[in-house]
C-alpha positions as CSV (number, residue, x, y, z in Angstrom):
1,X,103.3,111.5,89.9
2,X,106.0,112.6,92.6
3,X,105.4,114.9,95.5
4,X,107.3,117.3,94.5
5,X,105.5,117.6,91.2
6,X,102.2,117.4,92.9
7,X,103.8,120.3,95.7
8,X,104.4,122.0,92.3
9,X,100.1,121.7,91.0
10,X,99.4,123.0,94.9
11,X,102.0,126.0,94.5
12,X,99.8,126.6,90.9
13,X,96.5,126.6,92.7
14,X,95.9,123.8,91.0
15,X,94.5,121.5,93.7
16,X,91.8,120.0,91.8
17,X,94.9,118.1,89.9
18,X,96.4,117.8,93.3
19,X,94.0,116.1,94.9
20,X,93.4,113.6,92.4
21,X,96.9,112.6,92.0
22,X,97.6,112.9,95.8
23,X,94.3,110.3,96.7
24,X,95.9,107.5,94.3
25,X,98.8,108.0,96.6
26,X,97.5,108.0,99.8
27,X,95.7,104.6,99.2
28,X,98.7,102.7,97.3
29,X,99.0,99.7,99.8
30,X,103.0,99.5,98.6
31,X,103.5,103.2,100.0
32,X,105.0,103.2,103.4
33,X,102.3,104.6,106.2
34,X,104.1,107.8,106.9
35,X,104.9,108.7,103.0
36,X,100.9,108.2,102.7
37,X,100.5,110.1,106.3
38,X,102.4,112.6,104.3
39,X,100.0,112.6,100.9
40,X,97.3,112.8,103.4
41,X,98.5,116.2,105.0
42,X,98.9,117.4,102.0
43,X,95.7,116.3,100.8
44,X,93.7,118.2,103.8
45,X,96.1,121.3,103.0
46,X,94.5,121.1,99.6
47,X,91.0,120.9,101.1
48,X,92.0,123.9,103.5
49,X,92.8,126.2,100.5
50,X,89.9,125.5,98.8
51,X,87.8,126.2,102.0
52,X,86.4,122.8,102.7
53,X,87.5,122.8,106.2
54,X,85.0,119.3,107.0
55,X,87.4,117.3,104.3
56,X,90.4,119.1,105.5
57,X,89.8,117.6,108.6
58,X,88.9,114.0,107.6
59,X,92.0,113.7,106.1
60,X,93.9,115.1,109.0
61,X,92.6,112.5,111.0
62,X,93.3,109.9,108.1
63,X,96.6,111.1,108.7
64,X,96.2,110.3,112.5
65,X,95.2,106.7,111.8
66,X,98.6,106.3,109.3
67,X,100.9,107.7,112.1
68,X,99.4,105.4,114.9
69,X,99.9,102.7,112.3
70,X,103.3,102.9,112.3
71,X,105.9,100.3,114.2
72,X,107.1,102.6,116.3
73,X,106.1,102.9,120.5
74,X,102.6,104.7,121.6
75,X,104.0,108.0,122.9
76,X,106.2,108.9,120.2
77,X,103.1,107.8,118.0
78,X,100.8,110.2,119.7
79,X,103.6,112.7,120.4
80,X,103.6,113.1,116.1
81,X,99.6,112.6,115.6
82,X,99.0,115.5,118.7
83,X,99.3,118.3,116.4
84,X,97.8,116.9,113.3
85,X,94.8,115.9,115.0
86,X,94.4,119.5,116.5
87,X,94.3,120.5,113.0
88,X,91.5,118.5,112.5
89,X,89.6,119.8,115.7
90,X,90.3,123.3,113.9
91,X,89.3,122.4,110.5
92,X,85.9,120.8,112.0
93,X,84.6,123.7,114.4
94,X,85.2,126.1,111.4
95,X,83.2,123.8,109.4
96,X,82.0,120.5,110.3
97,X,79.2,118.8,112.8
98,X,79.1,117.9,116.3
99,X,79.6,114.6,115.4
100,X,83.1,115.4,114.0
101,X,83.8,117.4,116.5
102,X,83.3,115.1,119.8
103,X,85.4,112.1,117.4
104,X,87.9,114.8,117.5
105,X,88.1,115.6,120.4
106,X,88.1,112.4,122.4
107,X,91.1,111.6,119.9
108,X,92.7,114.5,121.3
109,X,92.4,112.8,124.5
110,X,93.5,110.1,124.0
111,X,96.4,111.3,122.3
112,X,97.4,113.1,125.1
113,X,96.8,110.4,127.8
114,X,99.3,108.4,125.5
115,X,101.5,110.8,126.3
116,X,101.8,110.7,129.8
């Protein structure tokens, strides 16, 4: 299925459907590792609407890992994964454990010390 017919299931409210085709995505090896950083954001937008902040966030830091695996130099890597894993920090102090929330966080740092 294509993203834009999955975009079309999420703008349905049908994320159930979404999910399902979006996960066979995100882990086809012959997919490029931003296109699947791409099915992964989408995927923890999914898991946002439906409430599960916890799974919203592991993909958002799934997402992470995909941009960092990218050929492309450590700054502008971190400069792209910065926001996304903020979301993730979000997502797990709305709804997530400690646990989730340190791993988070000392990505966060290291993301930024990337940066400098």
């Amino acid at each position: 299925m294509s993203l834009q017919e999955i975009i079309v299931l999420i703008h349905n409210g049908e994320y159930g459907r979404a999910i399902a085709s979006l996960e066979r995505e995100a882990s086809n090896e012959s997919t490029s590792p931003l296109a699947r950083a791409e099915y992964c954001e989408w995927l923890a937008e999914c898991h946002r609407r439906l409430g599960d902040q916890e799974s919203a966030g592991d993909w958002y830091l799934e997402e992470v890992k995909r941009i960092i695996s990218q050929q492309t130099d450590q700054r502008s890597k971190a400069k792209q994964a910065l926001p996304v894993c903020e979301k993730a920090l979000e997502c797990y102090k709305q709804e997530g454990d400690a646990a989730d929330i340190l791993v988070a966080g000392r990505l966060r740092q290291y993301l930024l010390s990337l940066m400098r």
